[in-house]
N, C-alpha and C positions, 0 to 999 in steps of 0.2 A: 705891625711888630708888637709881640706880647710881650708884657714885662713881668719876670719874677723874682721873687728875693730869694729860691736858693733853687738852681741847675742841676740834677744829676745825671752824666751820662755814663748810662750801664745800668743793671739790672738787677745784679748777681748779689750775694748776699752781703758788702758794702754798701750799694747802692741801695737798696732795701731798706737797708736797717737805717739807712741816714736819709732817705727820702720820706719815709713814716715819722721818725723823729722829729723833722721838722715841718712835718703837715701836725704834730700833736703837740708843738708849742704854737699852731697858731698862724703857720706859713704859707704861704703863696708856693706851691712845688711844683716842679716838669720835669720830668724821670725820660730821659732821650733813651733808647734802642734802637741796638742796629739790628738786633736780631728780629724771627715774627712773631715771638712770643717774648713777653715778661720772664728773667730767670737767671740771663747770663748765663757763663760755662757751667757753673756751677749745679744749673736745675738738668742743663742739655749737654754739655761733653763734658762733664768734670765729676765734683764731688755725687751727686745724686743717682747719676747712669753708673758709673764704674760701682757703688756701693750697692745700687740693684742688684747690677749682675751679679757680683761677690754671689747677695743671699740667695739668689735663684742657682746658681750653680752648688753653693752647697746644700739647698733642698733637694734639688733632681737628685744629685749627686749620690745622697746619702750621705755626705760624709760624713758629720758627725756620729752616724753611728756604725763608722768603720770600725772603731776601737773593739767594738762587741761582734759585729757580723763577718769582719774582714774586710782586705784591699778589694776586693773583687767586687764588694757591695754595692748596687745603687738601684735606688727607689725607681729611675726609669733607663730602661736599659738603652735606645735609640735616643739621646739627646739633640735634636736640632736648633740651631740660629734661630728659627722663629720660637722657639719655645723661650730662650731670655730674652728675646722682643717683645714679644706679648708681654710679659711682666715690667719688661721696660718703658712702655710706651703708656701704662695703667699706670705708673709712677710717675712720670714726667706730668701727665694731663693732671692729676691730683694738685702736682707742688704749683704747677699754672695756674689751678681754680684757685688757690688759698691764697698765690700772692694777687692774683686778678682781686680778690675780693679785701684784701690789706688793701691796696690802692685804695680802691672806691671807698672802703667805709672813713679812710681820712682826708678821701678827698683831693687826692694826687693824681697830676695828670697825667698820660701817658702820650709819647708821641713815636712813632716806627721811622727811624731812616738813623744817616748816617750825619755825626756831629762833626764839626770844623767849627773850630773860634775863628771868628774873624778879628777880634781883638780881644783883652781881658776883661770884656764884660758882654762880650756879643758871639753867638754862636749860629751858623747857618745848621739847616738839618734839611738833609738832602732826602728826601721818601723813594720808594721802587720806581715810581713814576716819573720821575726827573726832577720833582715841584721841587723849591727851595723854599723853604721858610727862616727869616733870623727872629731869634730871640734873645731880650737882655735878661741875665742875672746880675745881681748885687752879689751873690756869693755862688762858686759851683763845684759840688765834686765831682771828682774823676775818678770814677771807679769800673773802667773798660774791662779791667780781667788781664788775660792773657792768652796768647795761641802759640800751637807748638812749633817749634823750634824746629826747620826745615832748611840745612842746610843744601847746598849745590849741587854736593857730589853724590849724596843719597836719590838712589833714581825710584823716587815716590811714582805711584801708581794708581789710586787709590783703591786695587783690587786684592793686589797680595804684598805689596811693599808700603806699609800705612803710618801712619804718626795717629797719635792717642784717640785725638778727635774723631777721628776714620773707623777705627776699630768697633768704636760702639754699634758701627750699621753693617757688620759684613753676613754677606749672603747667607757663608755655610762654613762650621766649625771644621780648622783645617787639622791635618795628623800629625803635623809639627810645626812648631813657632820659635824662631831666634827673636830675640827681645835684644839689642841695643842700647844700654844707658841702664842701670840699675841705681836708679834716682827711685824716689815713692813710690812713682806713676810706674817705673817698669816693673817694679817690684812685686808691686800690686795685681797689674795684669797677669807677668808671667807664673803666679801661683795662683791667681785664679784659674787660669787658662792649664795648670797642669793640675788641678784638684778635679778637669775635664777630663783628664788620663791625656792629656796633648801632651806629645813628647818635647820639653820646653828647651832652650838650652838660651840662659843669659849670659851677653857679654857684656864684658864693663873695661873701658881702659886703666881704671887706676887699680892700684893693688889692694885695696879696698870698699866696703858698698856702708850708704848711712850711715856715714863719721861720727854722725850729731847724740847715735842711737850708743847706748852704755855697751861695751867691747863685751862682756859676760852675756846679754842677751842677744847681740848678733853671733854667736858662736854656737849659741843653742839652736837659732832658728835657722843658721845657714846647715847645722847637723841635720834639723828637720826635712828642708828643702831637699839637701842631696839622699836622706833617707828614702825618697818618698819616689826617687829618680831621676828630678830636675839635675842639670851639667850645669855646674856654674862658671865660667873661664874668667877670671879677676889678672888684672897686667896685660888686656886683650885688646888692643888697639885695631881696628877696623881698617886694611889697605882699601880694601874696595867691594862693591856689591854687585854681583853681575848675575844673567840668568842662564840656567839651564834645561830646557825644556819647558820653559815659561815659567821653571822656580827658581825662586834667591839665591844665590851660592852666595855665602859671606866668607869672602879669603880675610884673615886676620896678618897680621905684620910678621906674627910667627911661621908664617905659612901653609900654617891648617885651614880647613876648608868647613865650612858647617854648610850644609841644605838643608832645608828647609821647604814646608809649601807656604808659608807667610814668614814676612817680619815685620815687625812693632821698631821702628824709632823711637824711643823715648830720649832724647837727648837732650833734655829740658826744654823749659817755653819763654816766652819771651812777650814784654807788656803790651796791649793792642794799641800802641799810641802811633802809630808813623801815620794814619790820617787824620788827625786833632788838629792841626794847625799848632801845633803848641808854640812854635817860633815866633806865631805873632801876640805873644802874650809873653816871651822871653823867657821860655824854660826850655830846658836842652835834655830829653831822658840816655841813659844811660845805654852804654851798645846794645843792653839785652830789650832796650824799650821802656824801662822801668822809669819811676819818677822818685826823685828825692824828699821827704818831707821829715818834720817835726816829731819825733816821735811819741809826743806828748800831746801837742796840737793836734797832728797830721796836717799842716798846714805848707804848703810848696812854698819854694822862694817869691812868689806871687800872693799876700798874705790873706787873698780873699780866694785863691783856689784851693781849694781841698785835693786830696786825694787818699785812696784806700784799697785793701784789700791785695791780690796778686799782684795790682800793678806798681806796688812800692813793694815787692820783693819778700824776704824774708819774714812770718813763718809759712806765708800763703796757706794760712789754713779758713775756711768758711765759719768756723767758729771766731776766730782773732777776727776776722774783715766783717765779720756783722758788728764786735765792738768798736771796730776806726772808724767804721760811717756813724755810727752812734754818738762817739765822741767827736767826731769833725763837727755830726751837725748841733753837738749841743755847745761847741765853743765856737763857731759861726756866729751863734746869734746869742755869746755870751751868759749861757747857764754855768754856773760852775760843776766842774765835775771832780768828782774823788780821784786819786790815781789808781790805774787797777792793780788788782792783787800781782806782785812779782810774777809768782810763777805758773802759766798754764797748760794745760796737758795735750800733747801730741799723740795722733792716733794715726796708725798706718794700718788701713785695714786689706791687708796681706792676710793670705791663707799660711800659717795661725794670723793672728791678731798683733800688732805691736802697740804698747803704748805707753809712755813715757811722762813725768814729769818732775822737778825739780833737778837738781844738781845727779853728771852719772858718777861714777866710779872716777873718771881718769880727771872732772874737773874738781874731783876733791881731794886729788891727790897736786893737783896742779896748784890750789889755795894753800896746801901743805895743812888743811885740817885732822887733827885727827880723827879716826873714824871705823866703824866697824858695821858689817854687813851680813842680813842674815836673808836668806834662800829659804823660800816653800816650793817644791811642785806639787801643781795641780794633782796626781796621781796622791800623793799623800792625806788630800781631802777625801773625807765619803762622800760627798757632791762630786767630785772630778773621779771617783771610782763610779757611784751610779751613772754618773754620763759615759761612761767608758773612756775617760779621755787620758793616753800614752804618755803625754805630754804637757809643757804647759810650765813655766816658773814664775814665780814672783819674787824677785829683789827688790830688799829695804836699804837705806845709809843711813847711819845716822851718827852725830857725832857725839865720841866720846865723850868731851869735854860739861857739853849742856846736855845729853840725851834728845837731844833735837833732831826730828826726822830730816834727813836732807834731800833724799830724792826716792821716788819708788820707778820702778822699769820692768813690766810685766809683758811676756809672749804667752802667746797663746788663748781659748777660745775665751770671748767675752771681757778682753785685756779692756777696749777702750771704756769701758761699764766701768768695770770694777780700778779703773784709774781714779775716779773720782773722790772715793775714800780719802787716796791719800792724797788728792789736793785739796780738799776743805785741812784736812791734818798741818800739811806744810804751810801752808797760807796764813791759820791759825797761829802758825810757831809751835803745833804739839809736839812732844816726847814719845819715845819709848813707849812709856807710862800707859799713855793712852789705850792702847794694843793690846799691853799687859791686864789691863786691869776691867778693860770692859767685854761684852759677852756678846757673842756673833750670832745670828742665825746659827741652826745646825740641822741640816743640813748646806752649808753653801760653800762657793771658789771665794768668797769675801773671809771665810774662816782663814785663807791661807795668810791672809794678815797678821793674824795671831799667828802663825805658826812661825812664819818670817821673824817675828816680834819677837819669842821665844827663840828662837833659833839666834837672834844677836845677843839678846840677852844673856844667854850661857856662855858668848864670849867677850862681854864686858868685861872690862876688871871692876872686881869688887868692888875697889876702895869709890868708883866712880859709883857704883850701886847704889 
């Protein structure tokens, strides 16, 4: 039995960031995978595959320079499944060399099978081969991820009725896709998948999609979507899924009927914890799988287990779950650390772009601040003219009162880029001011800053000027 001072089981980009962290103050580390490669969902069904495909469908595609050539436009006329495989599988094998060679250069072990605590400081790891091996930690994260959400009555297939994971390996691009769940992930696919000219049609049961996302940007991008010929059905509650001629028929509660040659399930995911033993360490996750922790610490009600990333739920994004393994492994073995900046930015990379950060519209009307908001589209820049691009806005808030930015909310091409401006701005505490008074590239989509800025600006009131 090998002994170390800090456990990680999982790969993905919590586990990463918190298993390097504490091999570079110095630590004894064992990085547990269930998977056969170093990455979690993140390198292999999640963040890295899905953002592939994005950018290989809009270079086949053309799209970007629909704006100029037309809808009809694309650089290769015959797109096949193995054409975003090939580029997918040349990305995957890349993010595996870099983190293969993260490991080694600090010195972190890697072991392949499947974790089980046998108590709060001992863990079996079961390999392909049957072997078991335990090992002790003094301290471990749990950074499993998560897998999707696979209820009963959905009759999965894995060939044309699929949930997210699935989707990345199929054969051959079908002529229509119903997408299920208009959460990120569906979001994401079904506009990729129609920027493929696939006739898309999402359905969602509640009477609206990305709550979280400011109400003026989803209005712009749901115009986009149904412009483009995506059917979006919102209030569409799914009775059942059945086939017809070996394709989906999805009957909805209303009793319209959609076919389909595939469907996507996305009806969220759920934390890979049901074989952890986690019972015999005294923590109970959550019906979705999830685990409770610290939000400070990331520390479970067990104060020497960590945990991070997907599998504590809310933002699940790869950029937030490399800082919780960060900070779990630097207050593990008591580094102090700063608190992070308030507010971080959300990228949903949906065909346009969304991306989001600080405070929207309706949560500063819910503070009751006062506040005033100014609008650029992209089209009104000479960058977003020479790209040819139709579409595209940027919203600023900012409050009356201090001139303090409060949040920015930008769709469209190059959103999650050009989000960053204004988180350094909000984070800072900048104003207005800032906007106003300094000098952008020209040509750039970063000038619509300024334009935004201007555009609140002539409806301040004066006396606040």
């Amino acid at each position: 039995m090998a002994a170390y001072d800090f456990i990680v089981i999982g790969s993905g980009p919590a586990g990463k960031r918190g298993a390097v962290q504490a091999a570079k103050l110095g630590k004894n580390v064992l990085v547990v995978e269930k998977g056969r490669r170093v990455g979690g969902v993140s390198v292999h069904t999640g963040t890295i595959p899905s953002k592939t495909l994005r950018e290989t469908v809009l270079n086949l595609t053309g799209w970007r320079e629909r704006g100029f050539y037309g809808r009809a436009y694309r650089v290769k006329q015959d797109i096949e499944a193995k054409d975003l495989m090939s580029r997918l599988l040349m990305t995957l094998n890349h993010e595996v060399d870099v983190l293969e060679h993260q490991f080694a250069r600090n010195a972190v072990k890697t072991m392949f099978g499947t974790a089980r605590f046998v108590d709060s400081h001992h863990i079996e790891v079961t390999g392909d081969n049957g072997e078991v091996q335990v090992h002790e930690g003094a301290r471990f994260l749990v950074a499993v991820g998560t897998k999707p959400y696979r209820p009963a009555d959905i009759p999965f297939n894995g060939t044309n009725v699929l949930d997210s994971d699935e989707l990345i390996e199929i054969g051959h691009l079908p002529r229509s896709l119903a997408v299920v769940g208009a959460g990120v992930i569906g979001v994401e696919y079904a506009t990729i998948f129609s920027a493929l000219d696939v006739n898309v049609t999402l359905i969602e049961p509640r009477t609206s999609f990305l709550d979280f996302i400011d109400g003026e940007l989803i209005e712009d991008f749901t115009h986009q979507l149904r412009d483009r010929g995506m059917t979006i059905r919102l209030g569409s509650k799914v009775a059942g899924i059945t086939f017809q001629n070996g394709a989906p028929v999805t009957t909805l509660e209303s009793g319209r009927q959609i076919r389909s040659e595939m469907l996507l399930f996305a009806g969220g995911r759920m934390g890979a914890t049901a074989t952890l033993g986690l019972e015999t360490c005294g923590l109970t996750p959550d019906e979705r799988g999830r685990l409770k922790v610290n939000p400070k610490t990331f520390q479970t009600e067990v104060p020497h287990i960590y945990a991070g990333g997907d599998v504590i739920g809310f933002p699940s994004l790869a950029s937030t779950s490399m800082e919780q393994g960060r900070m779990a492994a630097c207050h593990a073995f008591d580094i102090p650390m700063p608190p992070a900046p308030e507010h971080f930015p959300y990228g949903i990379y949906a065909v346009p772009e969304i991306s989001t950060v600080g405070m929207n519209e309706q949560e500063v009307q819910e503070r009751k601040i006062p506040y005033e908001c100014g609008i650029a589209r992209f089209r009104e820049t000479s960058r977003g003219h020479i790209m040819g691009l139709e579409q595209g806005m940027l919203k600023m808030i900012f409050s009356i009162k201090t001139r303090r930015l409060l949040g920015v909310h930008i769709v469209g091409e190059g959103a999650t880029e050009l989000i960053h401006i204004g988180q350094a701005v909000i984070n800072l505490k900048g104003t207005l001011d800032y906007f106003i008074e300094n000098t952008f590239n020209y040509p750039t989509l970063a000038e619509a800053y300024k334009i935004a800025a201007l555009d609140a600006w002539n409806r301040m009131p004066r006396a606040a000027a």
